[in-house]
C-alpha positions as CSV (number, residue, x, y, z in Angstrom):
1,X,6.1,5.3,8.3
2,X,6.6,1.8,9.9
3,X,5.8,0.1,6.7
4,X,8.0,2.0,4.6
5,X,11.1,0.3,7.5
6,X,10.1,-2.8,6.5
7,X,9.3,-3.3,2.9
8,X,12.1,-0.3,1.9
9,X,9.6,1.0,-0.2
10,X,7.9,4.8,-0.4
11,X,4.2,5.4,-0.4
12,X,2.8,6.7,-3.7
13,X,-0.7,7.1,-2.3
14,X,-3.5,6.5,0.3
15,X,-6.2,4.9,-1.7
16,X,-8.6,4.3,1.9
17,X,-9.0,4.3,5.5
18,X,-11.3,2.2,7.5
19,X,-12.3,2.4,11.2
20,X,-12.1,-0.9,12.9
21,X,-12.8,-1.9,16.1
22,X,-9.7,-2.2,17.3
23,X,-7.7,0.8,15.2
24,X,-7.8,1.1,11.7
25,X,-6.9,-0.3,8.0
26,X,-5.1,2.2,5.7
27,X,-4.8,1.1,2.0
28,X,-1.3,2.2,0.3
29,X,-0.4,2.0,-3.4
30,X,3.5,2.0,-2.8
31,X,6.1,1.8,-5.8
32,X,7.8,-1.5,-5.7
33,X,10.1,-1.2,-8.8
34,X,11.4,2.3,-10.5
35,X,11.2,1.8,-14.2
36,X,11.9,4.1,-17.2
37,X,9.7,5.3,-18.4
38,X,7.7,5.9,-15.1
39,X,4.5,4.7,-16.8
40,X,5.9,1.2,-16.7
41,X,6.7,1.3,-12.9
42,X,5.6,-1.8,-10.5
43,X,3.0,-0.8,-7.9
44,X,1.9,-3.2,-5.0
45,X,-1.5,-2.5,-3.3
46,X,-0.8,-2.8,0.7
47,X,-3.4,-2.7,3.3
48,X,-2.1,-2.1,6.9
49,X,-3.7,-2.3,10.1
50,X,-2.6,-0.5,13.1
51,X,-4.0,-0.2,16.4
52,X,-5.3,2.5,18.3
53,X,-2.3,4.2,19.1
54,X,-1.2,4.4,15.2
55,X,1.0,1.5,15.4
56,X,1.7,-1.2,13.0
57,X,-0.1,-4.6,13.8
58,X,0.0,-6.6,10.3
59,X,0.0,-5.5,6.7
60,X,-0.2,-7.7,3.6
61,X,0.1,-7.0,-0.5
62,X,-2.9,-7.4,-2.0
63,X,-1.6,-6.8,-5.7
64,X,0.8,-5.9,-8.3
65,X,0.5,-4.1,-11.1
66,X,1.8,-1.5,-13.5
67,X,1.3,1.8,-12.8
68,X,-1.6,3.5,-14.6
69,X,-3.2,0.1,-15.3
70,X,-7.0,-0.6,-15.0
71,X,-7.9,-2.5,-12.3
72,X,-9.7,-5.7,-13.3
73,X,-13.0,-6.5,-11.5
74,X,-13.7,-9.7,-10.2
């Protein structure tokens, strides 16, 4: 995947997909630092918008957290 090029991080997980006019907007969880044990690893929250032909147009971190921890609701 395009976003894994740039950030030279894996995906973990899709957490959504969203239709947009103009393509779509694909929420990743992707592991941003490997930690032992694996329950204290760093997560980061991406959403990435590509157009219509599946191709990357933006993406931006939307947070940063541990994995396994509760997200907080604002």
């Amino acid at each position: 995947m395009q976003l894994a090029e740039l950030t030279g991080r894996r995906a973990e997980n899709v957490l959504g997909v969203q239709r947009q006019d103009e393509g779509w907007n694909v929420t990743l969880e992707l592991l941003e630092l490997q930690r032992v044990p694996t329950s204290t690893d760093l997560m980061g929250c991406y959403v990435v918008s590509l157009d219509r032909d599946g191709e990357l147009v933006a993406y931006e971190r939307k947070r940063r957290y541990q994995r396994g921890q509760a997200e907080d609701r604002e």
